[in-house]
N, C-alpha and C positions, 0 to 999 in steps of 0.2 A: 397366891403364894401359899405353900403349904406350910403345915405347923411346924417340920423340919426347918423351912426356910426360914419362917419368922423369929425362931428362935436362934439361928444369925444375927439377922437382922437387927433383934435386942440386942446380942452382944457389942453390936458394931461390929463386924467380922464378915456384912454380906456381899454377896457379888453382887448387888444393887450400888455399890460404897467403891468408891475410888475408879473403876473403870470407866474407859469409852462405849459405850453402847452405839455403834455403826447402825444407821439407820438407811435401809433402801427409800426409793422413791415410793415402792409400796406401801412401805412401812409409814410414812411418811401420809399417803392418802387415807391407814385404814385408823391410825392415829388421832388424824385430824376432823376423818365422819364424826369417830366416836367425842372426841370432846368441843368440837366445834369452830376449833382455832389453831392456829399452828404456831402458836409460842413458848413450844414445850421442844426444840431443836434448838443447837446453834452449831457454828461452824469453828471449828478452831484445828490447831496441827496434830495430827496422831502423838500419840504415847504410844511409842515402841517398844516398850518395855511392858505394854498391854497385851502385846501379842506375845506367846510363847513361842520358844523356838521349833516346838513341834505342830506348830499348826503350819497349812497349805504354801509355800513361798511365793503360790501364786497369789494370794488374799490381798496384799499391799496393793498390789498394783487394783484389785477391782473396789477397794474401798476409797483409794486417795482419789481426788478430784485433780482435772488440771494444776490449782492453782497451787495443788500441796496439799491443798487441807480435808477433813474428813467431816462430814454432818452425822452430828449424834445428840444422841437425848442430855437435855442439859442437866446440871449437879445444881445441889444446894452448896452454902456456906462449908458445911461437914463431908461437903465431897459425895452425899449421898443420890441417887439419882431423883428425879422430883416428880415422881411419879409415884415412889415410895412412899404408904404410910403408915401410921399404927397399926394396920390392921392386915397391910399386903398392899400389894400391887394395886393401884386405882385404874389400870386396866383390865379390860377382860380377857381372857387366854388368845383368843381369836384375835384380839386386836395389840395384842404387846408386838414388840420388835423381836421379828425372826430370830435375832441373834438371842435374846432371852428367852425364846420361846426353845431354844436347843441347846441352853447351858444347862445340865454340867458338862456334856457331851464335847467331848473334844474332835478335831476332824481336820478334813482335808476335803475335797472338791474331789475326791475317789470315795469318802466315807467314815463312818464315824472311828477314830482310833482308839477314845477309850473317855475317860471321866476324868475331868478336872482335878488334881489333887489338891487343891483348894477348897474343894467341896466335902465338907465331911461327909456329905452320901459316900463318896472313896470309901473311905475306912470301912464303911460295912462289909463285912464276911461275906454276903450275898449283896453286891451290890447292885446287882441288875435287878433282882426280887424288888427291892426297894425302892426304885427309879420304875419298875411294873407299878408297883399299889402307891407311887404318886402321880400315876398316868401321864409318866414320862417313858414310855415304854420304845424299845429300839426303832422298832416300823415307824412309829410315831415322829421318831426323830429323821430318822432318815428320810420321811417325806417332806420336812423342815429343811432339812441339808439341803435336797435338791432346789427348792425356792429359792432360798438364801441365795445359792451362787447365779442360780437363774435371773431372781431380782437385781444381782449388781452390775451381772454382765450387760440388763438391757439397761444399765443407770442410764440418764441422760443430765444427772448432777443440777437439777433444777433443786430450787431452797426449797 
């Protein structure tokens, strides 16, 4: 997590906090190398109102499961996600869920439309500059993008 982030994240204000974090089957294997266990998912009904109305209309359909529901990173007591902590992310970039690994970036399964306005990176003047020198740079995301929908399309919704 970078020092922009963190300091959300103090606020209570981050996009760690209140969201579903959709987790592939990849996500899910490179998750579970790294910490050794897979008790850090669980399964419950989308929050629609997580999804904005300008992301992909096609998304719902490749996140929901059969049974309706969506596997995502689970939350604390504070709604916060539990992977969060003082310090950042207890994962390492390479291993976080694709979907975190391309927010603030907003998108569609065509490409990235533009930045979260939830994110104060927004507000900056130069906000690509600043999303460059936190090595979240476009190319970067956009090779994220392509995985992401790649990852769901081949889901196979195993826990």
């Amino acid at each position: 997590m970078t020092l922009s982030c963190m300091s959300c994240a103090q606020a209570g204000t981050s996009c760690c906090k209140n969201y579903q974090v959709n987790l592939t089957t990849g996500d899910m294997h490179r998750i579970s190398e790294f910490l050794g266990h897979q008790d850090f998912s669980t399964i419950e009904p989308p929050v629609l109102e997580d999804i904005e109305p300008k992301y992909d209309p096609d998304w719902l359909p490749l996140i929901v499961r059969p049974d309706g529901m969506v596997r995502v990173l689970k939350k604390d007591r504070e709604r916060y996600c539990t992977m969060l902590t003082p310090t950042g992310c207890q994962l390492p970039y390479d291993r976080r869920p694709l979907i975190c690994r391309l927010y603030p970036y907003t998108y569609t399964e065509k490409g990235i439309v533009g930045v979260d306005s939830a994110c104060p990176i927004s507000k900056e003047s130069d906000c690509q500059s600043v999303l460059d020198r936190l090595d979240m740079p476009l190319e970067k995301a956009k090779k994220c993008l392509a995985l992401i929908y790649a990852e769901f399309k081949s889901e196979t919704f195993e826990q």
